[in-house]
C-alpha positions, 0 to 999 in steps of 0.5 A: 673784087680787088679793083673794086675794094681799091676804088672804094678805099681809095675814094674813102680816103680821097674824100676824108683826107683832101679837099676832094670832097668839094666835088660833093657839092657840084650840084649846088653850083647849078641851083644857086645858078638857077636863082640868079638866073631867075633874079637877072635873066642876062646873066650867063654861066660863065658871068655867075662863076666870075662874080662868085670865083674871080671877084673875092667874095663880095659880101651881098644878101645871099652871101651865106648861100654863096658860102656853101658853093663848092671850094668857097670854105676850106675845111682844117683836115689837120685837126682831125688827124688822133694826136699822139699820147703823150708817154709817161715819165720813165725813172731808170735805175742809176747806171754804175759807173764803169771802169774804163781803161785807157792807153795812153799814145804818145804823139811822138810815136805816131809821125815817123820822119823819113830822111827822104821826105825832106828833100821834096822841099830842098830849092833845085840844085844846078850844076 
């Protein structure tokens, strides 16, 4: 049961949420195939998917029967997705100000000098 509540949830949003649903409409490929095949009986499949997938879309008399081809049309998915509302403005009461106090630190406190830190920057000394 779980595995069946997946494929179904799954294939849900597979067909909402992407261009997945193209599929749907495989079938139409083969009776718009079937009409050409009765205007040009010469033509092959692999003819028909390179005239209508691989030229552009010529502009032709049975052009909006090749609009309904699979993957022709794209479908904006983004404008189906709820927008957010938009909160109101919120009026905050004013916040008292508050004292804080501070130390003071002298900088001169902070660097202690040691006698022995100079020498690392005396030249060498030779005897």
């Amino acid at each position: 049961m779980k595995k069946f509540t997946t494929t179904i949830l799954l294939s849900i949003y597979l067909l909402s949420a992407t261009e997945a649903h193209q599929f749907l409409k495989l079938p139409v490929i083969f009776y718009h195939f079937a009409e050409h095949k009765t205007t040009n009986r010469t033509i092959s499949f692999i003819d028909f998917l390179a005239i209508h997938y691989l030229h552009g879309t010529p502009r032709d008399k049975d052009n909006d029967r090749d609009m309904q081809l699979p993957f022709k049309t794209c479908v904006n998915i983004n404008n189906t997705l709820p927008a957010a509302p938009v909160p109101h403005l919120v009026q905050l009461p004013p916040i008292k100000e508050l004292a804080v106090k501070t130390k003071r630190v002298n900088p001169k406190n902070l660097f202690i000098l040691s006698s022995h830190s100079t020498d690392i920057w005396q030249p060498p000394k030779f005897s």
